[in-house]
PAVEX-253680 format. One record per residue (C-alpha): x, y, z; residue in three letters. Coordinates in steps of 0.25 Angstrom, whole numbers, padded with zeros to 4 digits, always signed. Layout:
! PAVEX-253680
XYZALA;...
! end
This chain:
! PAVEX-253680
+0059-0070+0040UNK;+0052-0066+0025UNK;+0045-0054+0026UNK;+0030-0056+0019UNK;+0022-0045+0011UNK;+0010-0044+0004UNK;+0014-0035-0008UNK;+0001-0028-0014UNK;-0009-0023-0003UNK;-0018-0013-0003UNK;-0025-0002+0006UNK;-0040+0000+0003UNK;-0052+0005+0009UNK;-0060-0007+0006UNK;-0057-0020+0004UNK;-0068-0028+0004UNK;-0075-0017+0014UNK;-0063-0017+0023UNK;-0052-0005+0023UNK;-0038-0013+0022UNK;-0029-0001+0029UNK;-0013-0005+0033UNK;-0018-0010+0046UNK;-0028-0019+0039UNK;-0019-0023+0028UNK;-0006-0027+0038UNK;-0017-0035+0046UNK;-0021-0042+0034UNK;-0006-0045+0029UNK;-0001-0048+0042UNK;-0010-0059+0043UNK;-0007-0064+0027UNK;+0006-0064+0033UNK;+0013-0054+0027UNK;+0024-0043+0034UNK;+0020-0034+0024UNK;+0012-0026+0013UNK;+0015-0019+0003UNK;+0003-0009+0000UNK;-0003-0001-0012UNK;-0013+0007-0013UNK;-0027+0007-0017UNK;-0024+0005-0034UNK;-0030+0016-0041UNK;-0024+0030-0052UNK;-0020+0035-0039UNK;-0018+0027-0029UNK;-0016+0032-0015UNK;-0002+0030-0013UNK;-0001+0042-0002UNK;-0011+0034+0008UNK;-0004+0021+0006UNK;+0009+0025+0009UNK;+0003+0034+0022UNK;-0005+0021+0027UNK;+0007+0012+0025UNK;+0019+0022+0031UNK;+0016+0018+0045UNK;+0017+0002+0043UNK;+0030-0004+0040UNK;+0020-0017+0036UNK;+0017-0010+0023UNK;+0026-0006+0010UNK;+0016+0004+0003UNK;+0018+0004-0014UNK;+0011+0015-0020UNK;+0005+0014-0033UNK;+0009+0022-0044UNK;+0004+0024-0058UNK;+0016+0027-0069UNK;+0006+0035-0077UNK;+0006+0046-0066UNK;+0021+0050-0070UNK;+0028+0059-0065UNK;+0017+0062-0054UNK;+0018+0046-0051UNK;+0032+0047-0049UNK;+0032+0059-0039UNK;+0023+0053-0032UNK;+0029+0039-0031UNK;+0044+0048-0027UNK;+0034+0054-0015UNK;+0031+0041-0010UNK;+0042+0031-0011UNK;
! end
């Protein structure tokens, strides 16, 4: 049976006026038809990749990818090794 996913979705507070949490989202996919979705967080210097990863940790539906910005070095990779 193939597996379906939906590779590039996002939480945010509004969404044409609507907040899209993991509950909302997974609605939304399952009825696209999609088993999963991998979700990113809101883009921006710093994105938060701690709340991502704390609303999708719960639900195996979801495959957080945190967003990371080469220019941060050393501090970047610290904090990717801390949430991988």
């Amino acid at each position: 049976m193939p597996i379906t996913g939906d590779f590039e979705a996002y939480l945010t507070d509004n969404w044409y006026d609507h907040q899209i949490t993991v509950d909302a989202l997974l609605e939304c996919e399952a009825e696209a038809g999609f088993d999963y979705a991998v979700v990113m967080p809101k883009t921006k210097e710093i994105p938060d990749n701690d709340g991502l990863v704390e609303k999708t940790a719960d639900n195996p539906h979801t495959l957080p990818c945190v967003l990371m910005d080469p220019k941060r070095g050393s501090e970047g990779v610290d904090d990717l090794g801390r949430l991988v």
